[in-house]
N, C-alpha and C positions, 0 to 999 in steps of 0.2 A: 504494500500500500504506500502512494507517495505522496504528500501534501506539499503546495505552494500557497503561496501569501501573494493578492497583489488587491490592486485599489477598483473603485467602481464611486464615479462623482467626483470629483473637485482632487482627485487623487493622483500619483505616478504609477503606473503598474511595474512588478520586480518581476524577473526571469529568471530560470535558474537552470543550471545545466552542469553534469556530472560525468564521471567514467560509470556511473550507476544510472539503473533506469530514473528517469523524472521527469518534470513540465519545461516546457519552452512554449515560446510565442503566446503568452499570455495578454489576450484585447479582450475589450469590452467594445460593442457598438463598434468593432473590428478597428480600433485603435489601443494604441500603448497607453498613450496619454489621455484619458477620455475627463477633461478638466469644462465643469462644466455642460455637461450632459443631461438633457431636460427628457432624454427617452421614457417613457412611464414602463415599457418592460425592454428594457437594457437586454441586448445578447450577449453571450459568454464565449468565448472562443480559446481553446489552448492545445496541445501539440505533445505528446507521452512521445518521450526520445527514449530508446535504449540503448542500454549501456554497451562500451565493449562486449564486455563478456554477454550480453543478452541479446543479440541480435536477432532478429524475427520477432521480437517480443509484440504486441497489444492490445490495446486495453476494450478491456472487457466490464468495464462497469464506471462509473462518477458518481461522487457527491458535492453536491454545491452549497454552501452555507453562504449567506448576506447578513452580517449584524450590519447596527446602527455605529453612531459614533460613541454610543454609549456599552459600545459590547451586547448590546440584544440582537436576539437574530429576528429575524424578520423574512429570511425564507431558507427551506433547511430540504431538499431534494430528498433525502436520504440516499441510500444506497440504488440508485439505476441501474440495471442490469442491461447496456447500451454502449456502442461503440464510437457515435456520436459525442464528436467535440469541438465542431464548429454553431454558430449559430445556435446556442441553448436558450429559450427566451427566458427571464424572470416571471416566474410568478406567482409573489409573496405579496404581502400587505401593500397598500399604496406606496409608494416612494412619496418620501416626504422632499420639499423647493431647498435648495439651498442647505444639504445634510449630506456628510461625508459619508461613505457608505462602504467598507472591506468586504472583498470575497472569498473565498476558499474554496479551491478544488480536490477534491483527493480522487486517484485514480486508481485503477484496479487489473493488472496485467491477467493474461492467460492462464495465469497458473495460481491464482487468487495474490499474489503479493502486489 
């Protein structure tokens, strides 16, 4: 199972990439930087690389979490059993104007890790 941290609103999104499986090309509304975004159901978009040693790996399942800036979540996917990681649309409580908003994706390779 691999988790990455990146922003959604008024935020910078962070990348991460390893000799180990992980995420890359982390966008919202198919940008890096989505500073400012009035979309009421924001897309998600990200990229499971595998590692050296893992090639042919992917994924087999995501979960998407959105807290607030207060650390509540506000929309929470669970576990998707889904290969889909372009274009995920939101759809949690309203997005509130002007409120910073984190996401989290965890993903889930072929072989449950």
């Amino acid at each position: 199972m691999r988790t990455l941290f990146t922003g959604l609103f008024l935020f910078i999104c962070l990348s991460f990439t390893s000799t180990a499986t992980g995420i890359d090309n982390l966008l919202t509304e198919y940008t890096r930087t989505p500073l400012g975004t009035d979309v009421k159901a924001p897309r998600f978009s990200w990229r499971m690389v595998a590692g050296d040693d893992e090639r042919g790996s992917y994924q087999t399942a995501f979960r998407i979490e959105v807290t607030d800036q207060r650390g509540n979540v506000v929309w929470d996917t669970r576990k998707v059993t889904s290969d889909v990681s372009v274009a995920v649309e939101y759809a949690g409580i309203p997005l509130t104007p002007a409120t910073r908003y984190n996401w989290t994706v965890t993903v889930w390779d072929q072989s449950g890790g």
